[in-house]
PDB file of N, CA, C, O and CB in Angstrom:
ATOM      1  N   UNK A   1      55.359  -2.082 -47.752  1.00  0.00           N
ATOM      2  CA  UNK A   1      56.042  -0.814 -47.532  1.00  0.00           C
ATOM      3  C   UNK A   1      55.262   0.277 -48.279  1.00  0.00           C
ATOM      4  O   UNK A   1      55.049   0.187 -49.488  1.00  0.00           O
ATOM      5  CB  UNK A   1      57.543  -0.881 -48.014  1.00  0.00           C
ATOM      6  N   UNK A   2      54.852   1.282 -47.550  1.00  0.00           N
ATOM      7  CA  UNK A   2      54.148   2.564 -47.955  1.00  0.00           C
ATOM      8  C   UNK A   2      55.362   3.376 -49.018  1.00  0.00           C
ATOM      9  O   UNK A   2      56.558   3.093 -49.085  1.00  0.00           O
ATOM     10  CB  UNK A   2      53.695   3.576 -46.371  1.00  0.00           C
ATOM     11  N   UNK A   3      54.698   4.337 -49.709  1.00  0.00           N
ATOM     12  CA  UNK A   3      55.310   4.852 -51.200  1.00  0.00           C
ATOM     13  C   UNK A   3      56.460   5.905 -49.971  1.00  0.00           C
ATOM     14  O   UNK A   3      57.639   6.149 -50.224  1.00  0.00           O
ATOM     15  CB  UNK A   3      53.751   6.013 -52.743  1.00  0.00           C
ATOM     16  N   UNK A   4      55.768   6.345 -48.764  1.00  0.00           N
ATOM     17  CA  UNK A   4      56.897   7.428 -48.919  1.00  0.00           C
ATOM     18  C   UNK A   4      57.855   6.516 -48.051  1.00  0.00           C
ATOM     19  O   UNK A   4      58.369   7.150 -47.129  1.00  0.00           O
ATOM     20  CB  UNK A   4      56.555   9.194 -48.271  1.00  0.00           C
ATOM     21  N   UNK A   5      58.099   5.632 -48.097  1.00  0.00           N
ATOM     22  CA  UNK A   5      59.036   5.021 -47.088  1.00  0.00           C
ATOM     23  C   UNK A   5      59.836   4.938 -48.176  1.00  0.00           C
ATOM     24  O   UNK A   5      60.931   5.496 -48.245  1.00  0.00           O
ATOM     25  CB  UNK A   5      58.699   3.654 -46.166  1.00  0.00           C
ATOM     26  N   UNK A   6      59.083   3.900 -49.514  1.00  0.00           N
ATOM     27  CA  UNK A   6      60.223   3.524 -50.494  1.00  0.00           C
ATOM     28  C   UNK A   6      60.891   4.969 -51.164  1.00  0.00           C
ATOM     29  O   UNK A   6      62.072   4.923 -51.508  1.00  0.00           O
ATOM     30  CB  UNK A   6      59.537   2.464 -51.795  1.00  0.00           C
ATOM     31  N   UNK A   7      60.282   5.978 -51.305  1.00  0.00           N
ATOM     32  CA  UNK A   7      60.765   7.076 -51.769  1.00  0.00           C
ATOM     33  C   UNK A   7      61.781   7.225 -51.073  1.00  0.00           C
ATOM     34  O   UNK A   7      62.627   7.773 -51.779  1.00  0.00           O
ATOM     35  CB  UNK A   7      60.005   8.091 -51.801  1.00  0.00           C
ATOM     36  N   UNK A   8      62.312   6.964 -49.683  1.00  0.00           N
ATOM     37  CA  UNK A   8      63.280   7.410 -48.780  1.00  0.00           C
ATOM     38  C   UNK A   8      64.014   6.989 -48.992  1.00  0.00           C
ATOM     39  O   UNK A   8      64.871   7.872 -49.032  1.00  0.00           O
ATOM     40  CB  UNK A   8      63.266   7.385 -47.723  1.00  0.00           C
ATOM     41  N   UNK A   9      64.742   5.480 -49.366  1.00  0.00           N
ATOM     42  CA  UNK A   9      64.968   4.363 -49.640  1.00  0.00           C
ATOM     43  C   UNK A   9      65.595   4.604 -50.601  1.00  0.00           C
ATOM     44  O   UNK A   9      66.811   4.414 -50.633  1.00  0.00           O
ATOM     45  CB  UNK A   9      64.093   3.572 -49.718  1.00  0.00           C
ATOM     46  N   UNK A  10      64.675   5.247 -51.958  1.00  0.00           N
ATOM     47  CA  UNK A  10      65.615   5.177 -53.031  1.00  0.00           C
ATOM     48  C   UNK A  10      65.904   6.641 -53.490  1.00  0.00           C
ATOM     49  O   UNK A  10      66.158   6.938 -54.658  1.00  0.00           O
ATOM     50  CB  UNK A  10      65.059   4.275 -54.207  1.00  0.00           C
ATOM     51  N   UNK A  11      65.855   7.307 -52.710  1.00  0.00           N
ATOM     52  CA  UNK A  11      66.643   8.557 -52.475  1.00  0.00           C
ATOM     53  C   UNK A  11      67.791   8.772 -52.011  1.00  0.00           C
ATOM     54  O   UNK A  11      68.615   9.647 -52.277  1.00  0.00           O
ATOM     55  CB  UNK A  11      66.162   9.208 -51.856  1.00  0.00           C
ATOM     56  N   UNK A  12      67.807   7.797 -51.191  1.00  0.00           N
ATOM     57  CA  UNK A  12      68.726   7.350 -50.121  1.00  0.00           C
ATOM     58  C   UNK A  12      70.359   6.524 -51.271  1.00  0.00           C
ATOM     59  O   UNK A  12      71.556   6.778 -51.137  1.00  0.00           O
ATOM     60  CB  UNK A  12      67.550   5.909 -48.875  1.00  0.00           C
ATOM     61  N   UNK A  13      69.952   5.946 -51.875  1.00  0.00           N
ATOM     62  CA  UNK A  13      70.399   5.148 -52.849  1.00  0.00           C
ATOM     63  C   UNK A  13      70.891   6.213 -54.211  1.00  0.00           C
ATOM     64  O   UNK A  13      72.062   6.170 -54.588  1.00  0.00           O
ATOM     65  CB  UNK A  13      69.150   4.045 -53.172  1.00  0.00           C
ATOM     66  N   UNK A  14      70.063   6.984 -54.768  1.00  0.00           N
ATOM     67  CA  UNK A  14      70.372   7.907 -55.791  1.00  0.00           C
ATOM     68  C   UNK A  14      71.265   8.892 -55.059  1.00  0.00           C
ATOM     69  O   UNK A  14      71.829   9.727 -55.767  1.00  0.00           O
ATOM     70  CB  UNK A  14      69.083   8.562 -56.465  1.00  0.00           C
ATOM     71  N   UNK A  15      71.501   8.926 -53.625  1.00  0.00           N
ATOM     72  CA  UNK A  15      72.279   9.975 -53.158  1.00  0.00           C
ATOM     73  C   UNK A  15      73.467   9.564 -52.561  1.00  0.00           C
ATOM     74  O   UNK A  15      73.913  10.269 -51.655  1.00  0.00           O
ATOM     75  CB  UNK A  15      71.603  10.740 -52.303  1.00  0.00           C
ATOM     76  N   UNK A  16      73.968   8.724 -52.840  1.00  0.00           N
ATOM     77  CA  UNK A  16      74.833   7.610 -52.182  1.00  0.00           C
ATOM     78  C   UNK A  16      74.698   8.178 -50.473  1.00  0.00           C
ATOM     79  O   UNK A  16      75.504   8.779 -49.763  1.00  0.00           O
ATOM     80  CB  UNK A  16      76.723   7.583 -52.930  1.00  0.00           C
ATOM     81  N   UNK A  17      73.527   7.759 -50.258  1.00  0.00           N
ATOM     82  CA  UNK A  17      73.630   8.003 -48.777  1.00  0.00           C
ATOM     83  C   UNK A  17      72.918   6.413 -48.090  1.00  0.00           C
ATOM     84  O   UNK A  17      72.153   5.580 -48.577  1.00  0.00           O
ATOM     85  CB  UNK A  17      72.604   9.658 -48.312  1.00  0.00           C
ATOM     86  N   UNK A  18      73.494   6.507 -46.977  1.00  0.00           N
ATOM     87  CA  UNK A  18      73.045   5.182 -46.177  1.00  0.00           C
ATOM     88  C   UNK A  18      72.165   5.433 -45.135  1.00  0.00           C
ATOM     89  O   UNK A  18      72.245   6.517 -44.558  1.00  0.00           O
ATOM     90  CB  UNK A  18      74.186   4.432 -45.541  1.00  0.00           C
ATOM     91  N   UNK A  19      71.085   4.362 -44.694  1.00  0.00           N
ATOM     92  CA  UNK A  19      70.347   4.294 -43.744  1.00  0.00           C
ATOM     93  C   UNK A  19      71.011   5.090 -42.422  1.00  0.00           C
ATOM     94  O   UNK A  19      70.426   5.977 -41.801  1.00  0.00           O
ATOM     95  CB  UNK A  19      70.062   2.889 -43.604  1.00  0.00           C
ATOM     96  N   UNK A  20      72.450   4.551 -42.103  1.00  0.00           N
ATOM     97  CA  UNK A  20      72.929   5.182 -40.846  1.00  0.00           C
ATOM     98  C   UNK A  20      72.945   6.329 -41.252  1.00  0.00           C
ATOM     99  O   UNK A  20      72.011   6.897 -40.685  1.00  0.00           O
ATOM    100  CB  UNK A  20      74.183   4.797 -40.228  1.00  0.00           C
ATOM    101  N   UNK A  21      73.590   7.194 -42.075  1.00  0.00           N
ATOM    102  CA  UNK A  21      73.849   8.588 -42.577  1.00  0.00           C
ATOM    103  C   UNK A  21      71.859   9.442 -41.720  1.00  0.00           C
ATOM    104  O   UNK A  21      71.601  10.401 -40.993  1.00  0.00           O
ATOM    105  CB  UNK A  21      74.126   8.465 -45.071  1.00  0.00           C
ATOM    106  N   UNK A  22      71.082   8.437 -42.358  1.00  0.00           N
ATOM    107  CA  UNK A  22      69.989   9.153 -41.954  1.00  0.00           C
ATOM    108  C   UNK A  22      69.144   9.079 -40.359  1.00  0.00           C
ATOM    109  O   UNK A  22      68.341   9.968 -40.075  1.00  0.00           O
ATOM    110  CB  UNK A  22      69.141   8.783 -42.987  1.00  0.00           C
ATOM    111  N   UNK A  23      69.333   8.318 -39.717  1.00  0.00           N
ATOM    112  CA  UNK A  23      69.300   7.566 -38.594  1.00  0.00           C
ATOM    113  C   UNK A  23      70.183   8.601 -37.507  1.00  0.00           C
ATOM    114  O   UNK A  23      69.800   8.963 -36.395  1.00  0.00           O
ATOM    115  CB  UNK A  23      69.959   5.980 -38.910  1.00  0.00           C
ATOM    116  N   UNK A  24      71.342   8.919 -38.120  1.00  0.00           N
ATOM    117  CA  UNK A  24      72.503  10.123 -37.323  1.00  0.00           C
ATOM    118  C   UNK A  24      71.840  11.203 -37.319  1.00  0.00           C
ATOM    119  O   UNK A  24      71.491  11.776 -36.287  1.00  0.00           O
ATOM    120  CB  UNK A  24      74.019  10.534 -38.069  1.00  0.00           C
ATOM    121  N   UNK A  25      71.574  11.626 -38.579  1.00  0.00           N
ATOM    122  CA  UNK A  25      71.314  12.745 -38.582  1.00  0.00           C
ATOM    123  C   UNK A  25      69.700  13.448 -38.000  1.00  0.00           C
ATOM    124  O   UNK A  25      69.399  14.613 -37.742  1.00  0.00           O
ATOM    125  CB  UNK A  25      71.658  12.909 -39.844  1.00  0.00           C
ATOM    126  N   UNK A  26      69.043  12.411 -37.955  1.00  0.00           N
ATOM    127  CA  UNK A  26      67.531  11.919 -36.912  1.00  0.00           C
ATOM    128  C   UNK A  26      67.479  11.954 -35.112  1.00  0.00           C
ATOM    129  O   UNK A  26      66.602  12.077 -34.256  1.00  0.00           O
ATOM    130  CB  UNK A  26      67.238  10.065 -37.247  1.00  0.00           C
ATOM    131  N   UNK A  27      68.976  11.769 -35.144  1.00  0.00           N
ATOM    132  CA  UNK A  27      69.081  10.766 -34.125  1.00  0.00           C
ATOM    133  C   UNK A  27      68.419   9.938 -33.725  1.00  0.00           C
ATOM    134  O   UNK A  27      68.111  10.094 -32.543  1.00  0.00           O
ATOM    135  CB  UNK A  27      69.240  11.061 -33.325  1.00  0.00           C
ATOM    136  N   UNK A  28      68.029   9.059 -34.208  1.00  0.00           N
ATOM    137  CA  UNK A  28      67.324   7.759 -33.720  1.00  0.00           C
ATOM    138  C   UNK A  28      68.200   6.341 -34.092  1.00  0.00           C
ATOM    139  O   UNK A  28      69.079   6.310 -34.953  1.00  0.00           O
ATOM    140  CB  UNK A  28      65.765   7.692 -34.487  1.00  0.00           C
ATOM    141  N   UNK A  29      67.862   5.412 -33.432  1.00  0.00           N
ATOM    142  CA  UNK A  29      68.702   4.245 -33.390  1.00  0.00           C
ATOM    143  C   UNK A  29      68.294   3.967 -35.008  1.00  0.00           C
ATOM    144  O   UNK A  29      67.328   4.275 -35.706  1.00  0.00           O
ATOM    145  CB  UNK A  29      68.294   2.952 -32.077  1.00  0.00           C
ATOM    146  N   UNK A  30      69.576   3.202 -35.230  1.00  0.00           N
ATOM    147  CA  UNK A  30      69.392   2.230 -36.461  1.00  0.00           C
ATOM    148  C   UNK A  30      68.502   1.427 -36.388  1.00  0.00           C
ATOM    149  O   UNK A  30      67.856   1.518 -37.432  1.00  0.00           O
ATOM    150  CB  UNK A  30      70.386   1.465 -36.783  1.00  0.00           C
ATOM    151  N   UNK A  31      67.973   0.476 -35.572  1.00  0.00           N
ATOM    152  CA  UNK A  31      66.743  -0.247 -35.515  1.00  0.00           C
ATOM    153  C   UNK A  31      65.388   0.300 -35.563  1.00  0.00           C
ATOM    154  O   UNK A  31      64.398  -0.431 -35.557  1.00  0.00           O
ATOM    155  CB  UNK A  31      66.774  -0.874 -34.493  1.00  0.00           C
ATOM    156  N   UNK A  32      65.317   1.823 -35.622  1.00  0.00           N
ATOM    157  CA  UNK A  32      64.128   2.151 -36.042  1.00  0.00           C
ATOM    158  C   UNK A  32      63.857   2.307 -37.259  1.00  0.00           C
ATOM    159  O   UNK A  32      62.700   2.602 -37.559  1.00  0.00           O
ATOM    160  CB  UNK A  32      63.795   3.030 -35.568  1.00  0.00           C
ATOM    161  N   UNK A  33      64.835   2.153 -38.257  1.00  0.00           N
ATOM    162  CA  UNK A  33      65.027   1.825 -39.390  1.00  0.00           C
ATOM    163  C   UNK A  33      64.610   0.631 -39.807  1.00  0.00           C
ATOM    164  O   UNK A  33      63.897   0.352 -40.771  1.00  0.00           O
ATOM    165  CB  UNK A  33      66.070   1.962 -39.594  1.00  0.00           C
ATOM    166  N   UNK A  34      65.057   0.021 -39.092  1.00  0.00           N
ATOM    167  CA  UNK A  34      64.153  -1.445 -39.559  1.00  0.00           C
ATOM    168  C   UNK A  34      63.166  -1.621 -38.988  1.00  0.00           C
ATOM    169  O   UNK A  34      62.389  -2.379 -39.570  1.00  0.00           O
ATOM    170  CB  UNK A  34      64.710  -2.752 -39.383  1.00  0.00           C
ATOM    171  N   UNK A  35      62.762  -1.138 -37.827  1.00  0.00           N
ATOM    172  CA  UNK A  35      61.276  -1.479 -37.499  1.00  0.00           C
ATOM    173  C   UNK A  35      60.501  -0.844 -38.565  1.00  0.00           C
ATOM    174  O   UNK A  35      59.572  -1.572 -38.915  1.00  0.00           O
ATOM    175  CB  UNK A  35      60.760  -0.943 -36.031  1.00  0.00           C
ATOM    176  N   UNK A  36      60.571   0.406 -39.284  1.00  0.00           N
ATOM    177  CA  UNK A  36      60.108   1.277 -40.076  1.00  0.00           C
ATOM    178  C   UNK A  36      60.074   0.504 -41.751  1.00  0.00           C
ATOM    179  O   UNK A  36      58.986   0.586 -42.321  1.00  0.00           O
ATOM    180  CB  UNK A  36      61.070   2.627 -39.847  1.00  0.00           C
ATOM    181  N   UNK A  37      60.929  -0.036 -42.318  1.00  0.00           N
ATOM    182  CA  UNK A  37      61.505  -1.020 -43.205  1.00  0.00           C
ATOM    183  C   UNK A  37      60.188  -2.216 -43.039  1.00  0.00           C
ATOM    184  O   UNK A  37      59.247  -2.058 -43.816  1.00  0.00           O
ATOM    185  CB  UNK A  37      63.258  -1.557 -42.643  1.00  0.00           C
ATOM    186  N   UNK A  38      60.123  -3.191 -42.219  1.00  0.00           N
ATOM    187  CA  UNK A  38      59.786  -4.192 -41.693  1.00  0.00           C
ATOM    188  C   UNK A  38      58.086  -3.979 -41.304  1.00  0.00           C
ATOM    189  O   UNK A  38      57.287  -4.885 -41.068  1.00  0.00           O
ATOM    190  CB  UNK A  38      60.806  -4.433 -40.571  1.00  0.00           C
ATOM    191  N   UNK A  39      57.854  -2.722 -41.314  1.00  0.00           N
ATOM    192  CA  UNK A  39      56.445  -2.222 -41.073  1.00  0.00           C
ATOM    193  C   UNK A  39      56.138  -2.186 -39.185  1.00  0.00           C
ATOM    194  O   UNK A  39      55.075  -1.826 -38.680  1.00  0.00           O
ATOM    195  CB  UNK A  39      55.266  -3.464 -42.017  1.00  0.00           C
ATOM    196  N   UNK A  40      56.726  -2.412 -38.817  1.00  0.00           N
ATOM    197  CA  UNK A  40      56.722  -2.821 -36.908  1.00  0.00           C
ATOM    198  C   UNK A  40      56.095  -1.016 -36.588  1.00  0.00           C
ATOM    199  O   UNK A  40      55.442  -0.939 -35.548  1.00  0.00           O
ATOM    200  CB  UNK A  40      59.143  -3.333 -35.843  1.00  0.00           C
ATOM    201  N   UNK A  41      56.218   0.035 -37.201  1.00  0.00           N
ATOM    202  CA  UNK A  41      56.073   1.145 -36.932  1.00  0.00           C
ATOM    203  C   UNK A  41      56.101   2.235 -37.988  1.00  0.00           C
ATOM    204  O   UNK A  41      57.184   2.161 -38.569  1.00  0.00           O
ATOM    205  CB  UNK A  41      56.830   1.271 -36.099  1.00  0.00           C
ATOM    206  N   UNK A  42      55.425   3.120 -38.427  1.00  0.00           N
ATOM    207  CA  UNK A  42      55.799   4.527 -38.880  1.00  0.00           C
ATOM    208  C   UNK A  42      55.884   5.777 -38.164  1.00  0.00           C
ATOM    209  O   UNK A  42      55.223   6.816 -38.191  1.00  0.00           O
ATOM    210  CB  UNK A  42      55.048   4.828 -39.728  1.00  0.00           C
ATOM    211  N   UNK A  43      57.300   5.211 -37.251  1.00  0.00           N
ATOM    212  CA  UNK A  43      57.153   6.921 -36.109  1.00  0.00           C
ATOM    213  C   UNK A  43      57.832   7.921 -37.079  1.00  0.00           C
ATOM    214  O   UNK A  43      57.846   9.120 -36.802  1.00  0.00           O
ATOM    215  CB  UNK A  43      58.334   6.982 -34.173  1.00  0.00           C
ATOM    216  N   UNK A  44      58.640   7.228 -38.711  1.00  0.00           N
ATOM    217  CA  UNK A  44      59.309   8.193 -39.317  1.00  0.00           C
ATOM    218  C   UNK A  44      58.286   9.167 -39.767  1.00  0.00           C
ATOM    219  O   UNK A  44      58.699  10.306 -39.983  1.00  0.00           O
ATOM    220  CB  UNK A  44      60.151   7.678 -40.373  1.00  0.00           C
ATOM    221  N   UNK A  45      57.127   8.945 -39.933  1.00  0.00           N
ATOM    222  CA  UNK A  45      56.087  10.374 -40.312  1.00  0.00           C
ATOM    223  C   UNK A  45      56.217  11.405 -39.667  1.00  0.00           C
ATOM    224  O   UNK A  45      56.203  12.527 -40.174  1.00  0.00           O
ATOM    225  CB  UNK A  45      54.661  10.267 -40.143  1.00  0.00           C
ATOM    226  N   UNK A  46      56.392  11.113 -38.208  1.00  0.00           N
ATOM    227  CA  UNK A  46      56.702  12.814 -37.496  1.00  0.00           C
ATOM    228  C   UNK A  46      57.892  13.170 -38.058  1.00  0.00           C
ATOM    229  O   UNK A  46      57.813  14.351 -38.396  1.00  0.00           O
ATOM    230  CB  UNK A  46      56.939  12.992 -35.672  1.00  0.00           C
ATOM    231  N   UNK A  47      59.031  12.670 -38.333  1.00  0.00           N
ATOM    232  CA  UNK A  47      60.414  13.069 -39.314  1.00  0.00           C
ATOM    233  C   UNK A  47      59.705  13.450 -40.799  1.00  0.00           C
ATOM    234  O   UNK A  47      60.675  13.873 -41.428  1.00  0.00           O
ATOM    235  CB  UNK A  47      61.710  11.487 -39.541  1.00  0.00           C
ATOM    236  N   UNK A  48      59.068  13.493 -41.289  1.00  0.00           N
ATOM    237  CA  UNK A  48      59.082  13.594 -42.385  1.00  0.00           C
ATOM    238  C   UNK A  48      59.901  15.279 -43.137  1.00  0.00           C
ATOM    239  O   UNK A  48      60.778  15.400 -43.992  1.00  0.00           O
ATOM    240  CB  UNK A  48      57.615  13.257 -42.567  1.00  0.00           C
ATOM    241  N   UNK A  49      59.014  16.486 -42.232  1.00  0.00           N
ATOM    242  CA  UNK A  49      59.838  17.505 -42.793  1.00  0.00           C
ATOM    243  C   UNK A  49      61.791  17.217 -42.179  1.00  0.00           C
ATOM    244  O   UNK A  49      62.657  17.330 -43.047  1.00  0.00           O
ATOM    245  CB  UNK A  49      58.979  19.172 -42.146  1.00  0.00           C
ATOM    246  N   UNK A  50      62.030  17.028 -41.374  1.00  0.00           N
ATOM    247  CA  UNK A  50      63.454  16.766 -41.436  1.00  0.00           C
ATOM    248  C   UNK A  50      64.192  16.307 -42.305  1.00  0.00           C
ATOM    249  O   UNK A  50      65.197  16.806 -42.812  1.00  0.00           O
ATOM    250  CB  UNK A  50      63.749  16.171 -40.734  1.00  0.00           C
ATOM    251  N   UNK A  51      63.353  14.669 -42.619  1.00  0.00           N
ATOM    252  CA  UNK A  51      63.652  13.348 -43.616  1.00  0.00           C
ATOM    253  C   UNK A  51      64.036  14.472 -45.106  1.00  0.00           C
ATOM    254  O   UNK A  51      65.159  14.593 -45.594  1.00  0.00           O
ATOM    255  CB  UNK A  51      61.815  11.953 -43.868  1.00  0.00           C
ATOM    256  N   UNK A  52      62.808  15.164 -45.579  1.00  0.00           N
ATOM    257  CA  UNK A  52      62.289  16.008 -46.732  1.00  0.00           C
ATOM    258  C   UNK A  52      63.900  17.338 -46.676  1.00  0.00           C
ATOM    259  O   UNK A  52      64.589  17.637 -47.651  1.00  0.00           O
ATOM    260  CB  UNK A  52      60.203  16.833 -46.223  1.00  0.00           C
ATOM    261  N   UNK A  53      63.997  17.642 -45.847  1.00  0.00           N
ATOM    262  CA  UNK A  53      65.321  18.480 -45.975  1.00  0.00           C
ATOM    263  C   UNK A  53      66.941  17.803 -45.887  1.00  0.00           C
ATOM    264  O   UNK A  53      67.869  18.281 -46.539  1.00  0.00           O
ATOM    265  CB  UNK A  53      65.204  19.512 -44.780  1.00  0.00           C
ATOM    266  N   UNK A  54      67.119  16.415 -44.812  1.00  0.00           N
ATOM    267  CA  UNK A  54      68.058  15.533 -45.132  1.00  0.00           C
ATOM    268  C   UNK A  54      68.017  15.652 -47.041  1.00  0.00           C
ATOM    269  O   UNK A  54      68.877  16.123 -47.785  1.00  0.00           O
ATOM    270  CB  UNK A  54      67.610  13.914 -44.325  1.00  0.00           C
ATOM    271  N   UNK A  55      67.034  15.194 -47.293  1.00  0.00           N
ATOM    272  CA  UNK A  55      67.198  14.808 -48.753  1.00  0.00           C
ATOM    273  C   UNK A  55      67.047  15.413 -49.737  1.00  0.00           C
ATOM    274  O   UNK A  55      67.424  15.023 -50.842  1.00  0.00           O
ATOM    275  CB  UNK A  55      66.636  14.039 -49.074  1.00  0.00           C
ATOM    276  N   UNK A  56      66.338  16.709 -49.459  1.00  0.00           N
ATOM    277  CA  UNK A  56      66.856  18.114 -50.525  1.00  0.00           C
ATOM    278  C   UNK A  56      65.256  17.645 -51.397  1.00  0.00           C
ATOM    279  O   UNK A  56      65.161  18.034 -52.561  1.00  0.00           O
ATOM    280  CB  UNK A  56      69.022  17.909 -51.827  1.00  0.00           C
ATOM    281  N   UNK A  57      64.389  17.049 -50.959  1.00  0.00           N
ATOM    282  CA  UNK A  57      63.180  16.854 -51.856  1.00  0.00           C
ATOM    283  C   UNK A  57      62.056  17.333 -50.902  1.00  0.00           C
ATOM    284  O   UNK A  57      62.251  17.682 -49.738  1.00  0.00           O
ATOM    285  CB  UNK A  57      62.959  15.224 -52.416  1.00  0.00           C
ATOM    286  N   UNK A  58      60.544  17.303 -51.698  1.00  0.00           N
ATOM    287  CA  UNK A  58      59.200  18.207 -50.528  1.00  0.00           C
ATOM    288  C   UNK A  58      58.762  17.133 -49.893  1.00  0.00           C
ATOM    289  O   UNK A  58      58.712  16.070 -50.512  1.00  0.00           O
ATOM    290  CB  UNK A  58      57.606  19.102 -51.280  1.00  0.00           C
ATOM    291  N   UNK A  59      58.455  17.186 -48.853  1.00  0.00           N
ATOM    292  CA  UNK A  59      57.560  16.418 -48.010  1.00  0.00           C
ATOM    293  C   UNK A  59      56.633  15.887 -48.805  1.00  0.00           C
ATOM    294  O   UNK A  59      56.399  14.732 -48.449  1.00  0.00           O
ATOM    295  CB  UNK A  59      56.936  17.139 -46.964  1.00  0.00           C
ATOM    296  N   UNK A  60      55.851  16.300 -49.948  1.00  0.00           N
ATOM    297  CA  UNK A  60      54.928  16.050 -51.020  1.00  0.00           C
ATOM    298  C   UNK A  60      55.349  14.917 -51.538  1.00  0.00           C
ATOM    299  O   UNK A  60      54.855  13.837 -51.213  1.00  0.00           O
ATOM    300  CB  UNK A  60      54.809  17.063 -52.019  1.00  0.00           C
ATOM    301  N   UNK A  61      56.409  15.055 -52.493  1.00  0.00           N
ATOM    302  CA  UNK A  61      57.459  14.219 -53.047  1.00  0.00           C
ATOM    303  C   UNK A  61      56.939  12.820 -52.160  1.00  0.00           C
ATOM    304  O   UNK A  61      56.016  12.039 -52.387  1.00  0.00           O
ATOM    305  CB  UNK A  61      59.220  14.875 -52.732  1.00  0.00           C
ATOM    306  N   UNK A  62      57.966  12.871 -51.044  1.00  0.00           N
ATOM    307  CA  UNK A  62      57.763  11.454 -50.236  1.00  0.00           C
ATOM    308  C   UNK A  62      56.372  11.311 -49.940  1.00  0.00           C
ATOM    309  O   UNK A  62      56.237  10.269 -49.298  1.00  0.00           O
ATOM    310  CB  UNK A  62      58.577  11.347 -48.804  1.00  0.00           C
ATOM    311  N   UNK A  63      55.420  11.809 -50.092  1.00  0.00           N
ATOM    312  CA  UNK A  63      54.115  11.302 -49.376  1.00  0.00           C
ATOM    313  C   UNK A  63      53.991  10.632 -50.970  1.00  0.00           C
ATOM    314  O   UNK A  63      53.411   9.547 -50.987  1.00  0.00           O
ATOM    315  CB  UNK A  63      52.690  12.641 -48.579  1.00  0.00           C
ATOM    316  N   UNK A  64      54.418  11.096 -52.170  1.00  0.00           N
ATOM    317  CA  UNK A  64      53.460  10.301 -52.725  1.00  0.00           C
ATOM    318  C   UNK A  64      52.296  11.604 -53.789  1.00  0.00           C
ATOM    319  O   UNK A  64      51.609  11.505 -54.806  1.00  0.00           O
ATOM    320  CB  UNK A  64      52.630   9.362 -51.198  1.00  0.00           C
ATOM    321  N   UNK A  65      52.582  12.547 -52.963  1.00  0.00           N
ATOM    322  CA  UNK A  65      51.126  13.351 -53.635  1.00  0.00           C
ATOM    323  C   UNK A  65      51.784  14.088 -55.081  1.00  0.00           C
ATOM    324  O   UNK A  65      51.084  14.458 -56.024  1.00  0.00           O
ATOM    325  CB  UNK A  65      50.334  14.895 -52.301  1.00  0.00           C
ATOM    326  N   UNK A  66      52.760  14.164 -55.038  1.00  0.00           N
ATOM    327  CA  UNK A  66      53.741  14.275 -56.931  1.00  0.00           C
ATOM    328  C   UNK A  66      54.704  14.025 -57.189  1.00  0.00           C
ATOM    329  O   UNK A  66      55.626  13.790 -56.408  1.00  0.00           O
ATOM    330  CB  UNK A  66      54.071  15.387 -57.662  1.00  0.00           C
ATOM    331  N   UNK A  67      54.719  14.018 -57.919  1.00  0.00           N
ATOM    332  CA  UNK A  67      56.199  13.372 -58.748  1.00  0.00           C
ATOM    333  C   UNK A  67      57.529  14.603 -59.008  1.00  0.00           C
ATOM    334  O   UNK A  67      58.499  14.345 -59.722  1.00  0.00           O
ATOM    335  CB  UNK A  67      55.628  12.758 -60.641  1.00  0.00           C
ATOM    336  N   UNK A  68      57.390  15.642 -58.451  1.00  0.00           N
ATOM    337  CA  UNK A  68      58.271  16.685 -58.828  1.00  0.00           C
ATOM    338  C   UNK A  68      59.144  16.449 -57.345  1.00  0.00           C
ATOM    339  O   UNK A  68      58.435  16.243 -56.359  1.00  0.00           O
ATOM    340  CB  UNK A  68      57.449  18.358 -59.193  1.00  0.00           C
ATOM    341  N   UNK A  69      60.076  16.461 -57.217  1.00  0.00           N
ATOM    342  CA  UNK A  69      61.173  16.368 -56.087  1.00  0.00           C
ATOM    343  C   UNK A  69      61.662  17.299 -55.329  1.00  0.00           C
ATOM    344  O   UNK A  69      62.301  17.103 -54.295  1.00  0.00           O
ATOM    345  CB  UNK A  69      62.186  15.974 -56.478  1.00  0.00           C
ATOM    346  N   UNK A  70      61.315  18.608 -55.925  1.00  0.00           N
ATOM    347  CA  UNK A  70      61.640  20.166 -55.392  1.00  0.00           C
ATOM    348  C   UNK A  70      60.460  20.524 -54.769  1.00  0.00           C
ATOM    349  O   UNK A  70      59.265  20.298 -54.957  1.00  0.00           O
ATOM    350  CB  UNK A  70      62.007  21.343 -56.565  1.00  0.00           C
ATOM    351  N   UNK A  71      61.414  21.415 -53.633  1.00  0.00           N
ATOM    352  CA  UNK A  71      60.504  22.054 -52.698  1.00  0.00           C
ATOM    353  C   UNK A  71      60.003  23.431 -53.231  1.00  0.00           C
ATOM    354  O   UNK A  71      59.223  24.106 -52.559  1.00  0.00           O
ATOM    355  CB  UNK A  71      61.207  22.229 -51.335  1.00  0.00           C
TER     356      UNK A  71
END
């Protein structure tokens, strides 16, 4: 699993929010969650600025390129 996936993950977790919560709000099936999880795909990269505003952190943040969480 790539850093910004797990960043999602445990953002996801520090925010008491759930995979479906993010998946809804994507609209994309829950199983692209696990294909994404499972490595089968990273179509969540084109989500990323969405993902990055779902979660109130920078697109930066989840890639990985710093450690500061604000946009």
């Amino acid at each position: 699993m790539d850093i910004c996936l797990e960043r999602i993950i445990q953002e996801l977790k520090q925010q008491g929010r759930t995979q479906g919560d993010l998946t809804r709000f994507l609209e994309v099936s829950h199983t692209s969650f696990g294909n994404w999880k499972s490595g089968r795909n990273q179509s969540y990269k084109k989500y990323l600025y969405a993902i990055a505003d779902f979660l109130g952190v920078s697109v930066e943040y989840l890639k990985g390129e710093t450690d500061t969480k604000e946009k």
